[in-house]
Every structure is written in structure tokens, then in C-alpha cells.
N, C-alpha and C positions, 0 to 999 in steps of 0.2 A: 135743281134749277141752276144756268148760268149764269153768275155776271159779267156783262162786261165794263168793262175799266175802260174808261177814260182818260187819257194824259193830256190833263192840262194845260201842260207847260207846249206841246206841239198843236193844239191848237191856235193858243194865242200866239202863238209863233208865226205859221204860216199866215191868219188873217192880219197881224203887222205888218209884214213887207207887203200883202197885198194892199193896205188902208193906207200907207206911206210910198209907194206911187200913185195911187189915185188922189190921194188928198196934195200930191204934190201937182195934179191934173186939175182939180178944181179947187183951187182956191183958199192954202191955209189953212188955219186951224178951224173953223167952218168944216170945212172938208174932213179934215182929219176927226174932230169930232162925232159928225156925221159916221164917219166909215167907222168908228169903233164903237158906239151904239149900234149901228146896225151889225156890228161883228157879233158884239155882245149876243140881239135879238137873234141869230143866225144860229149860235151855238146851245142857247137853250131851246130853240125850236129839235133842234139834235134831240138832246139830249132829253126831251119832254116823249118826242116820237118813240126814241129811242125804249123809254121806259115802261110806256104805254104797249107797244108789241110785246116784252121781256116779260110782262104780264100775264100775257095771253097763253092759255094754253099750249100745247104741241101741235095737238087737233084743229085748234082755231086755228093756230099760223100756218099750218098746212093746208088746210081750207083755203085761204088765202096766197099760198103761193110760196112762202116765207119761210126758210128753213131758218131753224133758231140760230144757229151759229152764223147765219149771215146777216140777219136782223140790220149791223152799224151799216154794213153795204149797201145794201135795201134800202136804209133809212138816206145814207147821202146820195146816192143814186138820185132819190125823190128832190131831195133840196137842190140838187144840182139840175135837173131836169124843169121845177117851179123857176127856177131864175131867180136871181139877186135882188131888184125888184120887190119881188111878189111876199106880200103879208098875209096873216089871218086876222 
């Protein structure tokens, strides 16, 4: 079985500069706040998805469509496609 690894540090990397123009868009630290809770919520929605396929068979994710090695692709593909926005 696969793992894949995570880098931390480029996550939270990319979601800063994007949470520090928007939060410079609405309104201080409110804003800023805001954007990095929701960063937070953004990244273990990742990372839950993420682990939940990694799970799954070969056979299930091929049933599915999902080839193992591309699983993290798949998975941002999907958050990217729900919108920023959208919760569960």
C-alpha cells in the first residue's frame, strides 16, 4: 500500500497569501480570521478525503474511476470544483 505524504509547510504556505489578500478585501482581522479557519476546515476536508480513498481497495478505486497514485489529484480536483464556499 501507498502513502502519501503531505507537506505541511506548502500548504499552509499557499492558503496565507491567499487568506492575506482576501482578508486585506474584507475587513481585518475578522477577515483574516475567518480565512484561516476556513483554511484550516479546507485542509483536513483534504486530508480526511484523502484517507478515506487510500483505504479503499484497488478494485473499489477502480470501480470508481480512481487510480491509487492519483487519489491527492482526484481528491483537489473535487474541493476545487465544490467551491470555497461549500461545507459538509
Amino acid at each position: 500500500m501507498t502513502t502519501n505524504t503531505i507537506p505541511m509547510g506548502a500548504e499552509f504556505q499557499a492558503e496565507d497569501a491567499r487568506i492575506r489578500s482576501h482578508a486585506a478585501a474584507k475587513g481585518g482581522w475578522w477577515g483574516l480570521l475567518k480565512g484561516r479557519l476556513e483554511a484550516v476546515a479546507r485542509i483536513r476536508q483534504r486530508r480526511r478525503a484523502i484517507n478515506q480513498l487510500s483505504r479503499m481497495s484497488d478494485e473499489a478505486l477502480l470501480d470508481i474511476g480512481v487510480p491509487r497514485d492519483r487519489i491527492p489529484e482526484v481528491v483537489d480536483g473535487l474541493i476545487a470544483r465544490e467551491g470555497p464556499g461549500a461545507r459538509r
